[in-house]
C-alpha positions in Angstrom: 0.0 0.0 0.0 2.9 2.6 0.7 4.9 1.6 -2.6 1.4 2.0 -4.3 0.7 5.2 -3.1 4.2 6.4 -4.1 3.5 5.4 -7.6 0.7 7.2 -7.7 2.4 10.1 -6.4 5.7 10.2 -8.3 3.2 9.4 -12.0 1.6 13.3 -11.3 5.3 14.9 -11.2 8.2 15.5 -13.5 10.5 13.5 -11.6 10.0 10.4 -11.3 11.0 7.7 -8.9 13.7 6.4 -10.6 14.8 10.2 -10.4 15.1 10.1 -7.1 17.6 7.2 -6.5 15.1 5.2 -4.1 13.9 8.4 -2.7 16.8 9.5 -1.3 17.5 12.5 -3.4 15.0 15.4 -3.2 13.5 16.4 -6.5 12.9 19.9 -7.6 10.0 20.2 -9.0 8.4 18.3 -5.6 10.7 20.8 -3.2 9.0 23.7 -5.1 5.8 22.7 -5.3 5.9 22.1 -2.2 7.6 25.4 -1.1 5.3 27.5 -3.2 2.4 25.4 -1.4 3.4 26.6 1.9 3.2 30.4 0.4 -0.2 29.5 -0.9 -1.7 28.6 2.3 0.0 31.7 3.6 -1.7 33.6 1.4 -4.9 32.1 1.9 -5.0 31.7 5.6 -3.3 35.1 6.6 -5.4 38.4 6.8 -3.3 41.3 6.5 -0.4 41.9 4.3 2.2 43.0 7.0 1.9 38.8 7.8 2.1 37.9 4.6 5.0 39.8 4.0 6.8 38.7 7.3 6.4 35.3 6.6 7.2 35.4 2.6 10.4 36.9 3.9 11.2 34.1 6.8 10.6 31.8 4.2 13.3 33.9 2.0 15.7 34.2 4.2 16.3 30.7 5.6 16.3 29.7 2.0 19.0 31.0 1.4 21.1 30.2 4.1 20.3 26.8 3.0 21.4 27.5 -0.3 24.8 29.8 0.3 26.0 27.0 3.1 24.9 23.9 1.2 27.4 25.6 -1.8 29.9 26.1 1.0 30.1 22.7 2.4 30.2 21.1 -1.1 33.7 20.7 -1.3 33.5 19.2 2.3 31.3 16.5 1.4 32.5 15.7 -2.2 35.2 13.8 -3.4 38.3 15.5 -4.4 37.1 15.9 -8.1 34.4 16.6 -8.2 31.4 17.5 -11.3 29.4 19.6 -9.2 29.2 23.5 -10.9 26.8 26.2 -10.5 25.4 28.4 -13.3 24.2 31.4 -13.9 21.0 32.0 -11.5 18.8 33.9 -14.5 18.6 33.5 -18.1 21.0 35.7 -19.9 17.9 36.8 -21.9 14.0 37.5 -21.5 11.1 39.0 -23.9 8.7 41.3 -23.6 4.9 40.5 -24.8 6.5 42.2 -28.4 9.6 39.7 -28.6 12.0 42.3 -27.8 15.5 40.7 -26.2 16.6 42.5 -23.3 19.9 41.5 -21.1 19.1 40.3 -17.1 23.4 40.9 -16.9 24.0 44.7 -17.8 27.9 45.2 -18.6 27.3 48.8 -17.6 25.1 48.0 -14.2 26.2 49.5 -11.1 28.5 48.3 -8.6 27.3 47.4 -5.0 29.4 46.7 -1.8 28.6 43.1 -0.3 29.8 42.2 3.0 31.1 38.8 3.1 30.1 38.4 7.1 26.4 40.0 6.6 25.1 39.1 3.1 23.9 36.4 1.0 26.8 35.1 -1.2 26.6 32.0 -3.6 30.2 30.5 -4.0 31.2 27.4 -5.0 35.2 26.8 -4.2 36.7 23.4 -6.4 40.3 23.3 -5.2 41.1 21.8 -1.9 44.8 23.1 -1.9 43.4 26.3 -3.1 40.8 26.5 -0.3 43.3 25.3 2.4 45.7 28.5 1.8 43.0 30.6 1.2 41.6 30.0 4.5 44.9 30.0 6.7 45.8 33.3 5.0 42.7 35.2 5.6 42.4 34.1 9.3 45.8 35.5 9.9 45.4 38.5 7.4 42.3 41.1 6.2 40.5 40.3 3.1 41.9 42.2 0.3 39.3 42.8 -2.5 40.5 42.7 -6.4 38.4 44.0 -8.7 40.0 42.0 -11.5 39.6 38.6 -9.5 36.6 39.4 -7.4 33.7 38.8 -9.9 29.8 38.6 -8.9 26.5 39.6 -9.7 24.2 41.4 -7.0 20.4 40.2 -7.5 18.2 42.6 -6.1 14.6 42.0 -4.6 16.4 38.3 -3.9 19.5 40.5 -2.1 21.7 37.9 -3.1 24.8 37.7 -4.8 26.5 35.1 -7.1 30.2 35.4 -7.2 32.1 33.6 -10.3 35.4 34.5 -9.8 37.8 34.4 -7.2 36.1 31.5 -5.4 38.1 30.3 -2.8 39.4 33.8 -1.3 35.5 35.0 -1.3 34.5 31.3 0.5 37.2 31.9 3.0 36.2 35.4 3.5 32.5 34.6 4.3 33.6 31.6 6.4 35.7 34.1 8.9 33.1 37.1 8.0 35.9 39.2 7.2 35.8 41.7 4.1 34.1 43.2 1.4 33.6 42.6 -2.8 31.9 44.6 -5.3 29.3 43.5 -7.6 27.3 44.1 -10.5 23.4 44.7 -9.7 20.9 43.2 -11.4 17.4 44.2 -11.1 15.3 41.2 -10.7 12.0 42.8 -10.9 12.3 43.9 -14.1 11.8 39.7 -14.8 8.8 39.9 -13.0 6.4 40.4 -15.9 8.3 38.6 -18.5 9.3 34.7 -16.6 8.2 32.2 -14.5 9.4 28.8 -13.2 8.2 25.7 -12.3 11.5 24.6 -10.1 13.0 22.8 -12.9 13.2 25.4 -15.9 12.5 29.4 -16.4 9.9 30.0 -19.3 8.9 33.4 -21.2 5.6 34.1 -19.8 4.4 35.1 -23.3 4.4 32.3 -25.0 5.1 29.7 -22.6 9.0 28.7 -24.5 11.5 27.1 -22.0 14.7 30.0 -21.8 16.9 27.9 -20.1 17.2 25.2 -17.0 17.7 26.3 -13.5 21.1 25.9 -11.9 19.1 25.4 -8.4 15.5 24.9 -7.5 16.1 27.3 -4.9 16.8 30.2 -7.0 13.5 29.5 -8.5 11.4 29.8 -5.1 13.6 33.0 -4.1 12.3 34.2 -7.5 9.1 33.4 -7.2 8.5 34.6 -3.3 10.2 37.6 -4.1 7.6 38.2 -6.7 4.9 37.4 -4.3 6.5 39.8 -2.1 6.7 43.2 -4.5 3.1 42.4 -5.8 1.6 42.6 -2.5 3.9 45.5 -1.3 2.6 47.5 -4.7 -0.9 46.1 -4.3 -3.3 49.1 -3.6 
């Protein structure tokens, strides 16, 4: 009866059981539908928008500390060698209801100070030797930011920010909470109107055409509770 039930279960999802390596692994689409459940109900069950809010953002917040330290610990828990990457959190591109292209990474955005030891970073380090000197020499020492090594992207409305260069040092850095990068903003709201997700890939809302897979289910919800968030806090 409970290997039935799973059947039945697994049969209305995109991932299926074999997916899921004996049901061991989570699957994305089930962790956001599930996610985006829970900021149903509280949408549904809560009467003013103040709660709303306060809980879309509790929900925000420990989400990603679950992702920024889950990134972190990677190279703790991996072998030596190992596949794992992440990508880019938004499609390089999105539509408007016209087809015109616009660019989610500006080249010419503006630059944002991020505190390693307050704010949400995303940072993957691959290097064991790498990491080891890294975090020996910015225990002893302060962090010194590079702008030529020290490469990220600021996501506003999420308030989080992806770094893609200098990997290990920025790791280390969050690790001891010591120092500072600058990144380039990105204005997620501006997405808003244009994509959606369904924890698996982002889609033009238009038409309903897939722009790319998701590096991170997670990313998705952030997305989509964020936009939640600003349509309730511009609601009238």
């Amino acid at each position: 009866m409970f290997k039935r039930a799973f059947r039945n279960y697994f049969k209305s999802n995109k991932c299926q059981k074999e997916d899921l390596e004996k049901y061991r692994k989570p699957c994305p689409s089930f962790e956001f539908r599930n996610a985006m459940d829970f900021a149903r109900q509280t949408l549904e069950y809560e009467e003013t928008n103040y709660d709303k809010i306060l809980i879309l953002d509790y929900m925000i917040n420990v989400i990603k500390l679950d992702l920024q330290y889950d990134l972190l610990t990677t190279i703790l828990y991996s072998e030596e060698y190992f596949s794992k990457q992440v990508g880019l959190a938004f499609p390089i591109y999105y539509y408007d209801e016209q087809g015109n292209q616009f660019e989610t990474y500006p080249d010419d955005g503006e630059r944002r100070k991020v505190d390693l030891s307050k704010d949400c970073v995303l940072v993957l380090s691959w290097n064991r030797n790498r990491l080891r000197n890294s975090i020996k020499n910015i225990y002893k020492n302060k962090f010194e930011y590079h702008s030529s090594n020290h490469l990220a992207y600021y996501f506003t409305r999420i308030d989080v920010c992806y770094a893609y260069n200098g990997t290990h040092s920025i790791s280390s850095g969050v690790g001891h909470k010591k120092g500072f990068i600058e990144a380039v903003e990105c204005d997620v709201s501006k997405l808003f109107d244009h994509v959606y997700s369904d924890g698996i890939s982002w889609y033009n809302i238009h038409n309903n055409s897939e722009l790319t897979i998701i590096s991170d289910f997670r990313i998705a919800i952030l997305y989509e509770l964020a936009k939640i968030k600003y349509n309730l806090e511009n609601s009238n």
